[in-house]
PDB file of N, CA, C and O in Angstrom:
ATOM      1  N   UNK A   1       0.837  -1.181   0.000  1.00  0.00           N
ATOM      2  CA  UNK A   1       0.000   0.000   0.000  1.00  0.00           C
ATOM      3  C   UNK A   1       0.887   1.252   0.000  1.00  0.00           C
ATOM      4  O   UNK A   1       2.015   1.043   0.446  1.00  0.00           O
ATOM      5  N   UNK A   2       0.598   2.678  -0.454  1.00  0.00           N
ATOM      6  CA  UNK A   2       1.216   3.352  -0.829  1.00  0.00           C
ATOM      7  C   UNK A   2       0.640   4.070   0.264  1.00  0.00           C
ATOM      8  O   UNK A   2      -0.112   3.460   1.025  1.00  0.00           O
ATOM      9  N   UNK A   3       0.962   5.645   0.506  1.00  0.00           N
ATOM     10  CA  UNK A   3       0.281   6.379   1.195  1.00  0.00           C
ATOM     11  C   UNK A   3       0.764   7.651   0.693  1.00  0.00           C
ATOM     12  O   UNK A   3       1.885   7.721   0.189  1.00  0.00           O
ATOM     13  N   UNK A   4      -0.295   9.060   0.830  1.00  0.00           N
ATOM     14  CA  UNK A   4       0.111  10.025   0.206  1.00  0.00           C
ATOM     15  C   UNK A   4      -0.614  10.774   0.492  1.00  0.00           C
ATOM     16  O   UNK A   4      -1.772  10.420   0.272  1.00  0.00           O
ATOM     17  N   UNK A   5      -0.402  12.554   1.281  1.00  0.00           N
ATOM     18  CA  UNK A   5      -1.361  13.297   1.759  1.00  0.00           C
ATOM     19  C   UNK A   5      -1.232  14.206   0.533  1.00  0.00           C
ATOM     20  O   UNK A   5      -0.239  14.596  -0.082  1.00  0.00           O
ATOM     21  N   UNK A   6      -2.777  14.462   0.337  1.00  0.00           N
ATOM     22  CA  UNK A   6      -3.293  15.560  -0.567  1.00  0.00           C
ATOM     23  C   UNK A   6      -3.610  16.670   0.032  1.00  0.00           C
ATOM     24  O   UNK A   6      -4.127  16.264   1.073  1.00  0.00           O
ATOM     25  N   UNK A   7      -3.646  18.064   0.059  1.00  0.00           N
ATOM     26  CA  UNK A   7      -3.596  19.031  -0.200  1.00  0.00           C
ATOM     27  C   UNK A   7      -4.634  19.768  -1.074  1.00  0.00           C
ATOM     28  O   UNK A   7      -4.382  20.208  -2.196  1.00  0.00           O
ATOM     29  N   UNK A   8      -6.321  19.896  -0.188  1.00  0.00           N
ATOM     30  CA  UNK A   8      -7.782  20.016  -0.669  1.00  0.00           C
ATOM     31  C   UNK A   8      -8.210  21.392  -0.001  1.00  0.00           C
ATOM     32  O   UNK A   8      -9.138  21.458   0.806  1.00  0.00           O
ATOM     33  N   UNK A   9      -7.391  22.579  -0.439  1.00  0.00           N
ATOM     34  CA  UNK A   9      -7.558  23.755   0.267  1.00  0.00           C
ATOM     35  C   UNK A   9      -9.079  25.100  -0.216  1.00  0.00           C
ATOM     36  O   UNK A   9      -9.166  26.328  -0.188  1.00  0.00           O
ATOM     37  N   UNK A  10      -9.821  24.197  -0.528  1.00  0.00           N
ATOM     38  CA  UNK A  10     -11.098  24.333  -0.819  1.00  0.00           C
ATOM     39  C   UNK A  10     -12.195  23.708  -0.493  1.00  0.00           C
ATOM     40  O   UNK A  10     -13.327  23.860  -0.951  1.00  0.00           O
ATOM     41  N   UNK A  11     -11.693  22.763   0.586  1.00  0.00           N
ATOM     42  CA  UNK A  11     -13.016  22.667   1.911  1.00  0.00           C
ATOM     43  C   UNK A  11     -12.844  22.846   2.696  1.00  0.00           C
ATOM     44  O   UNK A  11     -11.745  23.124   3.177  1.00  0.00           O
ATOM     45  N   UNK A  12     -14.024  22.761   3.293  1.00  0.00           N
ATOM     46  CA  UNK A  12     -14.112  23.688   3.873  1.00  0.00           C
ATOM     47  C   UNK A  12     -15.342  23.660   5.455  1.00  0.00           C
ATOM     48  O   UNK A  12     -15.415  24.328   6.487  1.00  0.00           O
ATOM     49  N   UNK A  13     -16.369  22.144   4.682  1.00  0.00           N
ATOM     50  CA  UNK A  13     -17.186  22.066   5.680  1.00  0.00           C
ATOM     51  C   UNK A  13     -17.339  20.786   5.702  1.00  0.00           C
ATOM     52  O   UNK A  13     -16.801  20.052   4.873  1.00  0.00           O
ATOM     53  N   UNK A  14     -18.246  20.281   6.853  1.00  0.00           N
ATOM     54  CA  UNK A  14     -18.751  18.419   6.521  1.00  0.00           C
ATOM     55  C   UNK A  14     -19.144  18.146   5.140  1.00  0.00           C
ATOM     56  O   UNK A  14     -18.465  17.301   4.557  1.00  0.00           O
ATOM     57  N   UNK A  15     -19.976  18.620   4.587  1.00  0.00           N
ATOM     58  CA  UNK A  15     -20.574  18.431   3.886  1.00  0.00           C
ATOM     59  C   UNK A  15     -19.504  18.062   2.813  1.00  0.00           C
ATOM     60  O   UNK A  15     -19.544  16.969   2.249  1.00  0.00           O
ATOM     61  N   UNK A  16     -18.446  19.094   2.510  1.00  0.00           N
ATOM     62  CA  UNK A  16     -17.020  18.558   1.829  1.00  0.00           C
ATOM     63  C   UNK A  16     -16.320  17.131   2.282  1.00  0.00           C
ATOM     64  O   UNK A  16     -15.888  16.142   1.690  1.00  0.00           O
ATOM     65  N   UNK A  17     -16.394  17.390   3.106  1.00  0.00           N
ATOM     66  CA  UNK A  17     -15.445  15.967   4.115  1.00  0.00           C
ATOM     67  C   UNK A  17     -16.724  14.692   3.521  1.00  0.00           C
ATOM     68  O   UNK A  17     -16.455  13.754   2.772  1.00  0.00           O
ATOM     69  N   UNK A  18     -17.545  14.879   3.868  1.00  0.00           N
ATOM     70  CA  UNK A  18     -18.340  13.599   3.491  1.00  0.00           C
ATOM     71  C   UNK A  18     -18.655  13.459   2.232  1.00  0.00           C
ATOM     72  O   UNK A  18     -19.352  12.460   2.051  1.00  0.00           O
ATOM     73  N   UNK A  19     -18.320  14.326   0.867  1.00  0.00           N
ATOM     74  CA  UNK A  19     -18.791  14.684  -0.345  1.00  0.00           C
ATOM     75  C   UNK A  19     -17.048  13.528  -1.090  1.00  0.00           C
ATOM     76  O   UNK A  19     -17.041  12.780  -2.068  1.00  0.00           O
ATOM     77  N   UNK A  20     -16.103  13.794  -0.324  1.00  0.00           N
ATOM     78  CA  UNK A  20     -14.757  13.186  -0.672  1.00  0.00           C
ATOM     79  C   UNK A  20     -14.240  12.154  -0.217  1.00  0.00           C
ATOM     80  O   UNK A  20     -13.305  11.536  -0.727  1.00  0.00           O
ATOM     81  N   UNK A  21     -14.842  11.883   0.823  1.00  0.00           N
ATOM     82  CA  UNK A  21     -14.876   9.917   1.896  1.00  0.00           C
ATOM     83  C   UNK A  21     -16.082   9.046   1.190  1.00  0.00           C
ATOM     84  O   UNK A  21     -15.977   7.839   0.973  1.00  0.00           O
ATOM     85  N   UNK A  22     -17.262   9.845   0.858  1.00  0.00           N
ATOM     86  CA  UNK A  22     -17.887   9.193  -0.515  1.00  0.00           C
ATOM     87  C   UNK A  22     -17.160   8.514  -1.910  1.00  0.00           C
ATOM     88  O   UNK A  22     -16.982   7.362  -2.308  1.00  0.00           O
ATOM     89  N   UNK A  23     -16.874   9.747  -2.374  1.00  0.00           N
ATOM     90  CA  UNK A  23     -16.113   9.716  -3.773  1.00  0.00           C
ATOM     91  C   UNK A  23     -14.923   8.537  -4.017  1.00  0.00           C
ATOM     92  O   UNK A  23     -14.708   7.788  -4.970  1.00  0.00           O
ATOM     93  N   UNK A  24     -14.287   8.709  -2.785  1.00  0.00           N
ATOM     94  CA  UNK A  24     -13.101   7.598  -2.417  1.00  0.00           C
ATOM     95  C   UNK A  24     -13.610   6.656  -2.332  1.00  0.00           C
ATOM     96  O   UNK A  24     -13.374   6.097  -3.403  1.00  0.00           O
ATOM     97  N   UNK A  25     -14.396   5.822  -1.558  1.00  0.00           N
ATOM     98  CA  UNK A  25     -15.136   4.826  -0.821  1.00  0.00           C
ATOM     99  C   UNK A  25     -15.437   4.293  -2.093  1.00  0.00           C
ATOM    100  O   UNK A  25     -15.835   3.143  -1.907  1.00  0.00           O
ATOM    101  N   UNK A  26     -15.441   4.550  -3.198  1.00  0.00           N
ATOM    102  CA  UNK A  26     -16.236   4.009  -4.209  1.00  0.00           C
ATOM    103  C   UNK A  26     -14.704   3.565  -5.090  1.00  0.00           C
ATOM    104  O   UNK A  26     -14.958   3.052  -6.180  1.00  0.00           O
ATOM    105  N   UNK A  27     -13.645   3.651  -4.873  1.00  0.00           N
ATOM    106  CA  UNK A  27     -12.590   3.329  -5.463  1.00  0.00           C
ATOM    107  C   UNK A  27     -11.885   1.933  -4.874  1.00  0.00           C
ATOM    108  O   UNK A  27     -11.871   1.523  -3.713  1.00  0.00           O
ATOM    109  N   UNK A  28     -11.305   1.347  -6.077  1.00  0.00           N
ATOM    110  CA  UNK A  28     -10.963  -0.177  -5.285  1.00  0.00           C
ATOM    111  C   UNK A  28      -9.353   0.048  -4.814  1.00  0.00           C
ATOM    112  O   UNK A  28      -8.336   0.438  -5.388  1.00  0.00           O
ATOM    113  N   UNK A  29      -9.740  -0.486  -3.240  1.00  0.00           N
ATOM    114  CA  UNK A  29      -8.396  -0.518  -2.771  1.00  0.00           C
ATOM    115  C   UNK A  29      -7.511   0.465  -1.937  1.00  0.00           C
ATOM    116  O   UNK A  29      -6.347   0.446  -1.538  1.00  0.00           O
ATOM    117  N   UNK A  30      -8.956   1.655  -1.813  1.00  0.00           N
ATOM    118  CA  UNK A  30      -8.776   2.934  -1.384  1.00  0.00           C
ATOM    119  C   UNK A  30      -9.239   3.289   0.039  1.00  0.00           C
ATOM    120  O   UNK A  30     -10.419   3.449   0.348  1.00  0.00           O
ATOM    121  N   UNK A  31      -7.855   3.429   1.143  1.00  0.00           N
ATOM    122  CA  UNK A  31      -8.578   4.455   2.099  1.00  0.00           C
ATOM    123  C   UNK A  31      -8.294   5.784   2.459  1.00  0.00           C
ATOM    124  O   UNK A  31      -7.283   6.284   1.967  1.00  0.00           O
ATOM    125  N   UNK A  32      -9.179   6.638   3.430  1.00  0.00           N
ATOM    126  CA  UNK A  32      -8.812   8.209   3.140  1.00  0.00           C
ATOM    127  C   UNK A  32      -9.260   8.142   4.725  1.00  0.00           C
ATOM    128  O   UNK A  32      -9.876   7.294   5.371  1.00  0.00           O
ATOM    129  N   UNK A  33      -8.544   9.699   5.137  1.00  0.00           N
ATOM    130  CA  UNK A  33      -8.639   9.905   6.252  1.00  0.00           C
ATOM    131  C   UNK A  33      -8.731  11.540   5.777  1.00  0.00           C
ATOM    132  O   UNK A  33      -7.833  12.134   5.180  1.00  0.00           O
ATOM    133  N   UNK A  34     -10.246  12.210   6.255  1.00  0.00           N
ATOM    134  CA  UNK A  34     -10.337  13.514   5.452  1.00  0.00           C
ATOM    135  C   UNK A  34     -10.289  14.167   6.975  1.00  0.00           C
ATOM    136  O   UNK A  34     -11.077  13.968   7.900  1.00  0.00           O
ATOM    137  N   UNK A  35      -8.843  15.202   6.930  1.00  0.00           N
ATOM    138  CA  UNK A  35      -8.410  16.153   7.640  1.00  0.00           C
ATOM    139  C   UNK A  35      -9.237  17.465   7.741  1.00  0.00           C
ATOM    140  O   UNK A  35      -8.473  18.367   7.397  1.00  0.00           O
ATOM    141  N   UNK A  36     -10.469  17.985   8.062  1.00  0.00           N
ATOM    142  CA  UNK A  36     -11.079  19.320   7.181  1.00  0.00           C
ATOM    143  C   UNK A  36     -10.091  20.447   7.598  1.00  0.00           C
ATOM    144  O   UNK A  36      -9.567  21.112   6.705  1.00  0.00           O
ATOM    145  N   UNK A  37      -9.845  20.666   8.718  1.00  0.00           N
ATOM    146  CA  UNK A  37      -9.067  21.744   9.801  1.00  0.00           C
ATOM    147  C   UNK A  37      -7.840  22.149   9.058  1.00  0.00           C
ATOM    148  O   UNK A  37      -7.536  23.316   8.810  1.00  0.00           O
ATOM    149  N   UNK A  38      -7.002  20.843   8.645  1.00  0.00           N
ATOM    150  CA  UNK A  38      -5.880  20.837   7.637  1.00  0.00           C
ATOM    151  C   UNK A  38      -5.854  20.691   6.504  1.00  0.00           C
ATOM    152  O   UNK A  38      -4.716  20.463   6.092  1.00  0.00           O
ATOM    153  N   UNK A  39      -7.149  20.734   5.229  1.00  0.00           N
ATOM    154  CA  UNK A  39      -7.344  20.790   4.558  1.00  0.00           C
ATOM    155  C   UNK A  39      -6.549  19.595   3.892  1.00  0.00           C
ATOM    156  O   UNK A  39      -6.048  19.703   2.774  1.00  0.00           O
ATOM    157  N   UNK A  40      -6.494  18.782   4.437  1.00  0.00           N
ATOM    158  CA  UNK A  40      -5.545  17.847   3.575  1.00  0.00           C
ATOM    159  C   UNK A  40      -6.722  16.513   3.972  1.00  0.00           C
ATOM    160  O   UNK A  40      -7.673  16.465   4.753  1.00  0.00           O
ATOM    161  N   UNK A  41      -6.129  15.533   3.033  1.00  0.00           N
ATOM    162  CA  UNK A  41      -6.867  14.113   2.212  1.00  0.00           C
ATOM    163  C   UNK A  41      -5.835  13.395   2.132  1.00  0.00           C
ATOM    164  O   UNK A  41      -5.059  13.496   1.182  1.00  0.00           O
ATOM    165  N   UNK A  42      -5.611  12.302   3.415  1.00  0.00           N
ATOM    166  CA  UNK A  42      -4.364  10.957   3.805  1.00  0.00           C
ATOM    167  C   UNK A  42      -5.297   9.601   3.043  1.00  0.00           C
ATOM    168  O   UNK A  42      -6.335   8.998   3.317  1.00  0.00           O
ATOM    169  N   UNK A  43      -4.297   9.549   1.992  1.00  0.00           N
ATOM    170  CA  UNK A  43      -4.666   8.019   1.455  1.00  0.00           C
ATOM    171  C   UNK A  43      -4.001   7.315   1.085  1.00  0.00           C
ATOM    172  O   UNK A  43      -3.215   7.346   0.138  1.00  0.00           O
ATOM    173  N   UNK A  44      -4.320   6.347   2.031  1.00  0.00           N
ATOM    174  CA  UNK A  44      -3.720   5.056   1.799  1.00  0.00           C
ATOM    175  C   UNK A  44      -3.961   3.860   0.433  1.00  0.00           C
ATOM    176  O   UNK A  44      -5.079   3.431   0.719  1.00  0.00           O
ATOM    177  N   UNK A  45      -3.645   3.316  -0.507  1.00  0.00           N
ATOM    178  CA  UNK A  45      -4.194   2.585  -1.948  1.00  0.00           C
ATOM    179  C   UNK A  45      -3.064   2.105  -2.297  1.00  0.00           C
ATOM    180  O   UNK A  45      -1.886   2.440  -2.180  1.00  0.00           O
ATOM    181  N   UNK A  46      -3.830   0.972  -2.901  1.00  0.00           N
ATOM    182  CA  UNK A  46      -3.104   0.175  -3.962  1.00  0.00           C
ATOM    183  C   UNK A  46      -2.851   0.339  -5.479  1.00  0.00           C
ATOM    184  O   UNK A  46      -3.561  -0.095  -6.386  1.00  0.00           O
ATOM    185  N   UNK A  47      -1.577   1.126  -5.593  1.00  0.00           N
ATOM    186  CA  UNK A  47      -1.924   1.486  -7.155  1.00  0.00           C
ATOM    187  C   UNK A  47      -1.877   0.455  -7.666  1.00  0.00           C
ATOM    188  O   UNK A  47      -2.691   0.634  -8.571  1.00  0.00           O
ATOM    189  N   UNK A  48      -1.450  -0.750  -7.804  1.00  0.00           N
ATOM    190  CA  UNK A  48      -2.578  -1.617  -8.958  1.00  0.00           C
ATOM    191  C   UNK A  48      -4.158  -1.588  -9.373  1.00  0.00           C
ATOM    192  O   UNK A  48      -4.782  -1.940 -10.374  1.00  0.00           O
ATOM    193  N   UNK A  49      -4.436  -1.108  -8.353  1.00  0.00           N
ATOM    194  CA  UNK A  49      -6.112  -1.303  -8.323  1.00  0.00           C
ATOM    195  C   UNK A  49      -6.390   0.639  -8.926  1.00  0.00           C
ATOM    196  O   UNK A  49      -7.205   1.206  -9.653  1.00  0.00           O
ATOM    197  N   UNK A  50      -5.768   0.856  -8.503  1.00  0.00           N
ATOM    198  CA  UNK A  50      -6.136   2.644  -8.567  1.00  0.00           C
ATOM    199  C   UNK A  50      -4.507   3.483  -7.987  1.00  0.00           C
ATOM    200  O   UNK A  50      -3.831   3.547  -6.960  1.00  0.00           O
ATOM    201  N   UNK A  51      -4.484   4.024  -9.437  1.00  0.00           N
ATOM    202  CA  UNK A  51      -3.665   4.739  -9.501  1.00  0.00           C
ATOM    203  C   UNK A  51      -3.872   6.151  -8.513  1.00  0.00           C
ATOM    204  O   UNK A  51      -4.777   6.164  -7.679  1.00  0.00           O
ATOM    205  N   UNK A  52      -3.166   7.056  -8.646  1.00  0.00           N
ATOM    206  CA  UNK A  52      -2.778   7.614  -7.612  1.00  0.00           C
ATOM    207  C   UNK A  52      -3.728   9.348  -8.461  1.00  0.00           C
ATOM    208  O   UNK A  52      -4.030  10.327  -7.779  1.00  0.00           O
ATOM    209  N   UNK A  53      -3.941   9.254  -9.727  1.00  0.00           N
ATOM    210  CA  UNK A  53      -4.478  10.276 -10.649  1.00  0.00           C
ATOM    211  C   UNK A  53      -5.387  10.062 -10.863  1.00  0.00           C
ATOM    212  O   UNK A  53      -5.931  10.927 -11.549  1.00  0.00           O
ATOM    213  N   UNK A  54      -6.433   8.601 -10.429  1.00  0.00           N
ATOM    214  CA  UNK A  54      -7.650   8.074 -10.095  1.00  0.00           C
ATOM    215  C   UNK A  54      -8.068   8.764  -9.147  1.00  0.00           C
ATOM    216  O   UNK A  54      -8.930   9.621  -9.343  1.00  0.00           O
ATOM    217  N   UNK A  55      -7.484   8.505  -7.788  1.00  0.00           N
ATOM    218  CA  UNK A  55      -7.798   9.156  -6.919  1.00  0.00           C
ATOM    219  C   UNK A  55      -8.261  10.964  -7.228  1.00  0.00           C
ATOM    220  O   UNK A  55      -9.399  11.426  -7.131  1.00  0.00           O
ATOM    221  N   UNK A  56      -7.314  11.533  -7.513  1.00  0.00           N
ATOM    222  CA  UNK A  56      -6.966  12.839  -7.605  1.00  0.00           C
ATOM    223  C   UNK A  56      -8.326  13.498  -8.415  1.00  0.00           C
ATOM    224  O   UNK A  56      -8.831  14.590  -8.153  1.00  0.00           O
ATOM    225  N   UNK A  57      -8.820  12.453  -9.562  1.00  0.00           N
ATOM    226  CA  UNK A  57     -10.192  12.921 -10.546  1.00  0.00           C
ATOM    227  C   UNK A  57     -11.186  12.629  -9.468  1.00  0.00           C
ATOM    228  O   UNK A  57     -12.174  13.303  -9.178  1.00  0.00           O
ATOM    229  N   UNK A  58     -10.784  11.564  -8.944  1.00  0.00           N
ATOM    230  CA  UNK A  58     -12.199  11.799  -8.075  1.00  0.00           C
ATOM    231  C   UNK A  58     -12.615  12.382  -6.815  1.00  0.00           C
ATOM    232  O   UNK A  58     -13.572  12.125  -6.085  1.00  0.00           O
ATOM    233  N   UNK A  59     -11.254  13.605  -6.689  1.00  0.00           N
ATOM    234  CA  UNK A  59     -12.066  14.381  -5.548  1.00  0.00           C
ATOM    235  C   UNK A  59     -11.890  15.777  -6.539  1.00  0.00           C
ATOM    236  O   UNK A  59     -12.496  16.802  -6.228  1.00  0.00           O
ATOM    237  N   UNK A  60     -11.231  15.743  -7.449  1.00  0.00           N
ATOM    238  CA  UNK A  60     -11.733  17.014  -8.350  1.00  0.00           C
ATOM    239  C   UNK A  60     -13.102  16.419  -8.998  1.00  0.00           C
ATOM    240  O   UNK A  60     -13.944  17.294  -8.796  1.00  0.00           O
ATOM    241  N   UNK A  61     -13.554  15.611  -9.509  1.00  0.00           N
ATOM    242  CA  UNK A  61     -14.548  15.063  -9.857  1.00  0.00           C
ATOM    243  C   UNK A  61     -15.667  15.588  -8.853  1.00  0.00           C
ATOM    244  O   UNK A  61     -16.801  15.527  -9.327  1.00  0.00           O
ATOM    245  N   UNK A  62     -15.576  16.066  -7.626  1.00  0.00           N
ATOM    246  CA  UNK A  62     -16.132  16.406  -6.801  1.00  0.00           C
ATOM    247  C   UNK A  62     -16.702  17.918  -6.721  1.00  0.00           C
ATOM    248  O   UNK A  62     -17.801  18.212  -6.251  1.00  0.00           O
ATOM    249  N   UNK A  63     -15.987  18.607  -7.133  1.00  0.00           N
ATOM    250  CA  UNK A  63     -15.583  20.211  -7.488  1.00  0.00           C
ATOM    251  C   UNK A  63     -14.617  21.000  -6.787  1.00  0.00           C
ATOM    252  O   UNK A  63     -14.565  22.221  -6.634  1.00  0.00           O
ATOM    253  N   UNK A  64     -13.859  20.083  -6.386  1.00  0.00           N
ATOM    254  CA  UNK A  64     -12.533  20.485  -5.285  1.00  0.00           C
ATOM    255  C   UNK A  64     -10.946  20.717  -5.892  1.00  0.00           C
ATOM    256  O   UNK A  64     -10.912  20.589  -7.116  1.00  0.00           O
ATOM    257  N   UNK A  65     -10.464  20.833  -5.662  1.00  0.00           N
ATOM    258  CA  UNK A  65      -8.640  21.422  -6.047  1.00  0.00           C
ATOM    259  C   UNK A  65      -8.176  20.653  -5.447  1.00  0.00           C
ATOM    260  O   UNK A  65      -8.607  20.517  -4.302  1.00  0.00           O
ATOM    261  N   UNK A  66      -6.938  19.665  -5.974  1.00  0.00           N
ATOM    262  CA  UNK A  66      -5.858  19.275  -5.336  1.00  0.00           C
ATOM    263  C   UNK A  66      -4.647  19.827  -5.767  1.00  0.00           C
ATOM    264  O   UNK A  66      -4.117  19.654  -6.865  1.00  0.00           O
ATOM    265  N   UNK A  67      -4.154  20.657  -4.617  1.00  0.00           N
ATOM    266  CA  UNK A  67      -3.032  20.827  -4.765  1.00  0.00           C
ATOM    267  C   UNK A  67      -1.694  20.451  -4.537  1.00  0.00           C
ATOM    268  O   UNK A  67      -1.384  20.048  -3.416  1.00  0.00           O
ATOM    269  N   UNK A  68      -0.647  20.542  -5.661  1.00  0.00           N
ATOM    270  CA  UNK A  68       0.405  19.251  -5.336  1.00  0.00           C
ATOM    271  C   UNK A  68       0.539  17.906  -5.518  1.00  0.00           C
ATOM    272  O   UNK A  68       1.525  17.247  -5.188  1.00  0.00           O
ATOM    273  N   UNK A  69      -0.552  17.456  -6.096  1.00  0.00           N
ATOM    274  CA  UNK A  69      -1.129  16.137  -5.991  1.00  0.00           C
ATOM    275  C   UNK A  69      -0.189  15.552  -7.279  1.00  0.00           C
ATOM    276  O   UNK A  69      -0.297  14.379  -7.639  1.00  0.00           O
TER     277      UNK A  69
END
């Protein structure tokens, strides 16, 4: 498993936090630990199963910014 904190400095509320532990949850092989306070997104995955730019569409897929990612 890989691990890698993202950098989501455009949420901002629950409703974000649970809009992006959704989005993830639906990816194989994927876990997240959504920071709101620190604006950051800790995930843990298997890039065989899901690459690491999988991830990344699907919390911009969301309407969010990753930055650094």
């Amino acid at each position: 498993m890989d691990e890698k904190i993202l950098n989501v400095p455009d949420m901002t509320c629950g409703h974000c936090k649970a809009s992006i532990e959704g989005a993830l949850g639906k990816l194989s092989g994927v876990q997240c630990e959504v920071k709101l306070e620190a604006k950051e997104v800790k995930v843990r995955f298997d890039p065989a199963a899901t690459p690491l730019t999988s991830i990344v569409d699907a919390i911009e897929g969301q309407g969010f910014t990753v930055a650094g990612g």
